[in-house]
GUVO-913781 format. One line per 3 residues: their letters; for each residue x, y, z of C-alpha. Coordinates in nm, 4 decimals. Example, Ala and Ser with C-alpha at 12.3 -4.5 7.8 and 13.67 -1.06 7.14 Angstrom:
2
AS) 1.2300,-0.4500,0.7800 | 1.3670,-0.1060,0.7140 .
This chain:
157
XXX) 11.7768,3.7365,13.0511 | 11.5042,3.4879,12.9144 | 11.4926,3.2867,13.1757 .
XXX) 11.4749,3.5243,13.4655 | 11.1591,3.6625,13.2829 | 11.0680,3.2711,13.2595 .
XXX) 11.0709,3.2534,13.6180 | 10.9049,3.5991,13.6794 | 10.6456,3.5008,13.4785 .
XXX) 10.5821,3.2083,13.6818 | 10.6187,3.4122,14.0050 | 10.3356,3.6491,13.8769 .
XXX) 10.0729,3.3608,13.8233 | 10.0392,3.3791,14.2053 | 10.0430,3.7393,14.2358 .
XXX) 9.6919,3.9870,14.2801 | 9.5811,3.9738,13.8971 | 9.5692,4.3929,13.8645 .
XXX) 9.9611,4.4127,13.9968 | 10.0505,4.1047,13.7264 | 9.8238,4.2346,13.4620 .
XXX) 10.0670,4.4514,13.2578 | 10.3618,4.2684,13.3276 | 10.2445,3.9461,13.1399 .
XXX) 10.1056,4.1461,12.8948 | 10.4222,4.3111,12.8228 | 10.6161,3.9622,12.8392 .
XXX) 10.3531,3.7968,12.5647 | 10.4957,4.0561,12.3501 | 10.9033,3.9496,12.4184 .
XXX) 11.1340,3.8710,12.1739 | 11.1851,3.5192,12.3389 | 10.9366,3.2658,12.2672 .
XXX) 10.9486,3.0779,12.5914 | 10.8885,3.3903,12.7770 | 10.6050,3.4676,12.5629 .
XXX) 10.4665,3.1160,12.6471 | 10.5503,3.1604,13.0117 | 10.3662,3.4965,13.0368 .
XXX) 10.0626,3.3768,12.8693 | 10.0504,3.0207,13.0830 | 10.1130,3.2275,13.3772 .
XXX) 9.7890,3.4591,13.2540 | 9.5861,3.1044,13.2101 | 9.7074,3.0142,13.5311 .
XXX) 9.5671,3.3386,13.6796 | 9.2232,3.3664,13.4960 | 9.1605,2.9913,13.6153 .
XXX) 9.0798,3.1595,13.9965 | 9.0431,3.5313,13.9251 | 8.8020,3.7356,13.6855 .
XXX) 8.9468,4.0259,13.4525 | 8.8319,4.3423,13.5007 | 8.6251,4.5289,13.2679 .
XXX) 8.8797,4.7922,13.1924 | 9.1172,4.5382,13.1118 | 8.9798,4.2961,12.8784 .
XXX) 8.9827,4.5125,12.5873 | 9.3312,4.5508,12.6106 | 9.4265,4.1992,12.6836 .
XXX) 9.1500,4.0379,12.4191 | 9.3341,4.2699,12.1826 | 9.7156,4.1284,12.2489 .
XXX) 9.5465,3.7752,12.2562 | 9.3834,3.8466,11.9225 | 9.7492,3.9759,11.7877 .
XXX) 9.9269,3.6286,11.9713 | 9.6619,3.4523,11.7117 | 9.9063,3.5192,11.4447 .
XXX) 10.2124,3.4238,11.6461 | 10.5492,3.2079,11.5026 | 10.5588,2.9883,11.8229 .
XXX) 10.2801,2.7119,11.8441 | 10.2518,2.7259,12.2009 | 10.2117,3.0983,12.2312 .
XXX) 9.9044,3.0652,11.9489 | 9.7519,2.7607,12.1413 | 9.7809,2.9722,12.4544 .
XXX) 9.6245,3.2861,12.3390 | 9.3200,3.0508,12.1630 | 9.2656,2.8770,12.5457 .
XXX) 9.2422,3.2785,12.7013 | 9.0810,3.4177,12.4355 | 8.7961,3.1361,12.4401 .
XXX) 8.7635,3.1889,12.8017 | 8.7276,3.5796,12.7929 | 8.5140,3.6367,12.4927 .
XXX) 8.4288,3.3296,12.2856 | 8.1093,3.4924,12.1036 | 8.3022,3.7773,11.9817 .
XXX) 8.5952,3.6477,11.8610 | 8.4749,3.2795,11.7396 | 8.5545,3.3398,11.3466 .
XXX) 8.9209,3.4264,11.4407 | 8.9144,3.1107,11.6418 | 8.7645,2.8856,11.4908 .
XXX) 9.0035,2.9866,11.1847 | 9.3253,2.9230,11.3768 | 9.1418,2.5557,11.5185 .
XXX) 9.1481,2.4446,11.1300 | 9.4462,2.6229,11.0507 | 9.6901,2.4628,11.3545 .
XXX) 9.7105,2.1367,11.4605 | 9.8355,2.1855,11.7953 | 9.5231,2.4604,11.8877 .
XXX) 9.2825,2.2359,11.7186 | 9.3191,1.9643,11.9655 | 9.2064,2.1692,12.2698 .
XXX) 8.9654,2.3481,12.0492 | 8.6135,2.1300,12.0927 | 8.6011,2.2084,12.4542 .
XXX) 8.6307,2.5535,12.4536 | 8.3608,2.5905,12.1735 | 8.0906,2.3995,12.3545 .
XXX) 7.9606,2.7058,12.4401 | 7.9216,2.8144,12.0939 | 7.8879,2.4812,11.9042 .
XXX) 7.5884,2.5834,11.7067 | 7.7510,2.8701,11.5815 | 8.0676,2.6702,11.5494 .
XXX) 7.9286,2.4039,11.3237 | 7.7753,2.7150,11.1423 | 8.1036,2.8476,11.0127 .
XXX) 8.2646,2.5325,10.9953 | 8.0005,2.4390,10.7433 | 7.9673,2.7338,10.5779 .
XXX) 8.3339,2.7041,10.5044 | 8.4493,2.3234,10.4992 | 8.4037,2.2800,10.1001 .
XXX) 8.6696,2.6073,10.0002 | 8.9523,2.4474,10.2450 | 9.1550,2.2684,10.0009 .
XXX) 9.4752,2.2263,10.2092 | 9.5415,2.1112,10.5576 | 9.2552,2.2936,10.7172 .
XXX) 8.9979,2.0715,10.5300 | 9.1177,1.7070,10.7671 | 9.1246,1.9892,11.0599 .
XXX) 8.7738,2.1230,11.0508 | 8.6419,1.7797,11.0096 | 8.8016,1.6787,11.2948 .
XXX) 8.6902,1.9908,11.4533 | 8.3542,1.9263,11.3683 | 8.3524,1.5328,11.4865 .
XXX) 8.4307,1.6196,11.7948 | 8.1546,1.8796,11.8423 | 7.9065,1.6938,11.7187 .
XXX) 8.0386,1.3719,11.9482 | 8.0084,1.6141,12.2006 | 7.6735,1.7007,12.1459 .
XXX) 7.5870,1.3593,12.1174 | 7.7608,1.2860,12.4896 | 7.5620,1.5653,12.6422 .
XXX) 7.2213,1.4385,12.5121 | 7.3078,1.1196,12.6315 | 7.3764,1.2587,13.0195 .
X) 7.0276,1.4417,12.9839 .
């Protein structure tokens, strides 16, 4: 039933992170979209106070990398706020892709590629001319906010 494995979800954000593990990542892959969201909020909600494990980030960067490419906005959104967290240098092109492709990932977006902005701003450049649909408005919002960002963090030193 969806929304016992809604609930479960939420019961296994507050769990030990290596007993939750491979339940969430075998909800992010259910049928139901709200359980998929609830798995992966309840994995956000986990990675906020607890680190992943060596042996299992490949496995979970590689479901987050799939959830990219999901239907439901909230599940892609999601999987871009993990992803970032986990391994932002390695997967930035995928990322940064979905930020101009999605409206609803690219407005948490600028945060999480603070980190990276340089090589943000790189690919955004390198690519803003060939968008010629909806992603062009997105990565120029995308890259506003970086570079306003930039411009707040020179101010503070």
């Amino acid at each position: 039933d969806p929304l016992c494995k809604q609930s479960a979800a939420q019961f296994l954000s507050h769990m030990p992170l290596s007993k939750a593990l491979p339940i969430l990542l075998v909800g992010a892959e259910d049928e139901n979209e709200h359980v998929r969201v609830c798995c992966l909020a309840a994995l956000k909600v986990q990675l906020e106070t607890k680190r992943l494990l060596q042996r299992h980030q490949q496995q979970t960067s590689e479901l987050l990398v799939k959830k990219l490419q999901d239907p439901a906005g909230g599940v892609r959104k999601l999987a871009l706020q993990i992803l970032a967290n986990i391994d932002l240098a390695t997967h930035l092109p995928a990322l940064v892709e979905l930020a101009v492709s999605d409206q609803e990932s690219n407005v948490v977006a600028a945060p999480l590629f603070f980190a990276q902005q340089q090589e943000t701003l790189a690919i955004l450049a390198d690519n803003i001319a060939r968008y010629d649909d909806h992603r062009q408005p997105l990565a120029i919002q995308l890259t506003g906010q970086l570079l306003a960002m930039h411009d707040t963090a020179q101010l503070i030193y």
